[in-house]
KOLKEKE-138346 format. One line per field, with one value per residue (C-alpha): residue in one letter; x negated, y negated, z. Coordinates in nm, 3 decimals, decimal comma, padded with zeros to 5 digits, m for minus. Layout:
// KOLKEKE-138346
res: c(A/...)
xx: c(X/...)
yy: c(Y/...)
zz: c(Z/...)
***
This chain:
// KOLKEKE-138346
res: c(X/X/X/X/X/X/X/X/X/X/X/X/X/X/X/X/X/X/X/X/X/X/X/X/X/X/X/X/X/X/X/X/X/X/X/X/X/X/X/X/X/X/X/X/X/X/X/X/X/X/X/X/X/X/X/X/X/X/X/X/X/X/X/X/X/X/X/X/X/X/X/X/X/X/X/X/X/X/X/X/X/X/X/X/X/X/X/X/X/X/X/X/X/X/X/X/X/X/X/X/X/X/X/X/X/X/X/X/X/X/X/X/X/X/X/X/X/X/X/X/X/X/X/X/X/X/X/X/X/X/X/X/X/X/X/X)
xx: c(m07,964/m08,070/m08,365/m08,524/m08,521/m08,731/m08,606/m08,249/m08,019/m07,669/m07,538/m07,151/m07,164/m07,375/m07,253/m07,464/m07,410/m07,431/m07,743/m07,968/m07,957/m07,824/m07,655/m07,669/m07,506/m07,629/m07,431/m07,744/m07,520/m07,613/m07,354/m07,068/m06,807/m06,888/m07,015/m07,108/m07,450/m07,553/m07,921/m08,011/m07,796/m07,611/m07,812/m07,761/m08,023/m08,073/m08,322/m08,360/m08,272/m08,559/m08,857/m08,696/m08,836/m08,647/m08,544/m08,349/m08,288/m08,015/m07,926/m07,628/m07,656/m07,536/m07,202/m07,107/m07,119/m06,845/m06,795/m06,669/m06,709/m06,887/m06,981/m06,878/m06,786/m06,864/m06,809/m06,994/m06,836/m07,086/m06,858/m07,122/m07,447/m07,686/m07,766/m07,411/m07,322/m07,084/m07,026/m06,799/m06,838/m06,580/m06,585/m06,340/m06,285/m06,243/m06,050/m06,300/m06,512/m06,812/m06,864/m07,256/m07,360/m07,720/m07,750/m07,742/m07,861/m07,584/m07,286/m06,996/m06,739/m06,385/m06,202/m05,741/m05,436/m05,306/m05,614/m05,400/m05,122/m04,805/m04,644/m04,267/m04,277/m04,315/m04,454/m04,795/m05,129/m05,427/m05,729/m05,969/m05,984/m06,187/m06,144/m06,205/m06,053/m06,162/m05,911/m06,013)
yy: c(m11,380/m11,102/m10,987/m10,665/m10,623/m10,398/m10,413/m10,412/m10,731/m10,705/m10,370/m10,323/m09,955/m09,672/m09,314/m08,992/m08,648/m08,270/m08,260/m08,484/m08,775/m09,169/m09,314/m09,697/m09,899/m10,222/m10,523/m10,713/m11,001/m11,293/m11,581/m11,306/m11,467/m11,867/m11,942/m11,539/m11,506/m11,176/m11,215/m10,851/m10,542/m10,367/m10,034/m09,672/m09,603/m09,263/m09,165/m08,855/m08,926/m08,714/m08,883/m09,223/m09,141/m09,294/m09,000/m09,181/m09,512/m09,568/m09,941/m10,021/m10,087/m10,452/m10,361/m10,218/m10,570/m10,766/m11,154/m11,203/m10,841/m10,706/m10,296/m10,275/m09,919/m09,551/m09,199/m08,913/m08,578/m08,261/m07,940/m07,674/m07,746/m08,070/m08,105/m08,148/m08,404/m08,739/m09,048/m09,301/m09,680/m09,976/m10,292/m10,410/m10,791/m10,634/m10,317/m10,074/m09,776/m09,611/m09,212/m09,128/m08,784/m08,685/m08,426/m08,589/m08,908/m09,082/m09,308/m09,350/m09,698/m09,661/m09,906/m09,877/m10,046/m09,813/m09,942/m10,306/m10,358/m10,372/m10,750/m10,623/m10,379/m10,624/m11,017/m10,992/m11,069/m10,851/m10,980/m10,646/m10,249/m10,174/m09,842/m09,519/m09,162/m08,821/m08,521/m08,185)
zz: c(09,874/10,146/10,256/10,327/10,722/10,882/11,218/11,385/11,373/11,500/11,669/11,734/11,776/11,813/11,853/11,995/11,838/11,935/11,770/12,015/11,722/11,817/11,554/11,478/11,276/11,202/11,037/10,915/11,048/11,279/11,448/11,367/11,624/11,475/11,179/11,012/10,773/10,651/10,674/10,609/10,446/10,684/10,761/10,931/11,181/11,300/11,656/11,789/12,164/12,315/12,109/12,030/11,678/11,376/11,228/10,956/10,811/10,527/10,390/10,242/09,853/09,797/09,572/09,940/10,120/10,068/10,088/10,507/10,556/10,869/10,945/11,296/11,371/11,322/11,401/11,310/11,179/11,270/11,092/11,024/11,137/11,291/10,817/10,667/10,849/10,734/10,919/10,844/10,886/10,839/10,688/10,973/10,754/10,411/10,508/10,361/10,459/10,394/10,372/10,419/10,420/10,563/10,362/10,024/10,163/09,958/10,060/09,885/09,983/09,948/09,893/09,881/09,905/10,174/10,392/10,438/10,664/10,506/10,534/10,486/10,777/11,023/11,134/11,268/11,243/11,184/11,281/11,235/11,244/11,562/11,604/11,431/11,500/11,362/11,378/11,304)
***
């Protein structure tokens, strides 16, 4: 069962945009490399930079956390202006990925096949996702 957190547990990444806002994303994880527990639902965190006010905080509903999963990574996409604004966060154990947008104060998870490596194309191992890219 989680509980509601009020502060910040476990921080992988955090990304600054054009708009003078930090972006944090917080797993809600603790022991993540040994033995994982998801103490709290992982949660957006938004500061403005100059103020170090919390501007913003969005948790993750609990259909979005996954048995073994862990929200490790994010990148914000700014297209018009500092309100319509989406960033995008991975489950990097359960190959999905979150879509918030600021605007609507929603998220949406996304969940596909094509998200998995493909066994047939090659022997490997896959351990996570780590990193995200955003082409315009």
């Amino acid at each position: 069962m989680l509980r509601t957190c009020d502060g910040i547990t476990s921080v992988f990444r955090v990304q600054a945009d054009s708009c003078g806002r930090l972006w944090v994303l917080d797993s809600g994880q603790i022991h993540v490399t040994v033995d994982p527990k998801q103490i709290c639902h992982p949660q957006l965190l938004i500061f403005d930079l100059e103020t170090d006010e919390l501007l913003t905080r969005y948790v993750l509903p609990a259909e979005f956390i996954k048995e073994n999963g862990l929200y490790s990574n994010i990148i914000v996409d700014i297209r018009d202006d500092c309100e319509n604004v989406h960033a995008y966060l991975t489950d990097v154990w359960r190959f999905g990925l979150v879509v918030f947008s600021l605007k609507k104060m929603k998220a949406w998870l996304i969940n596909d096949h094509l998200f998995f490596p493909d066994p047939l194309a090659a022997a490997y191992k896959v351990y996570s996702i780590v990193y995200l890219a955003l082409t315009l």
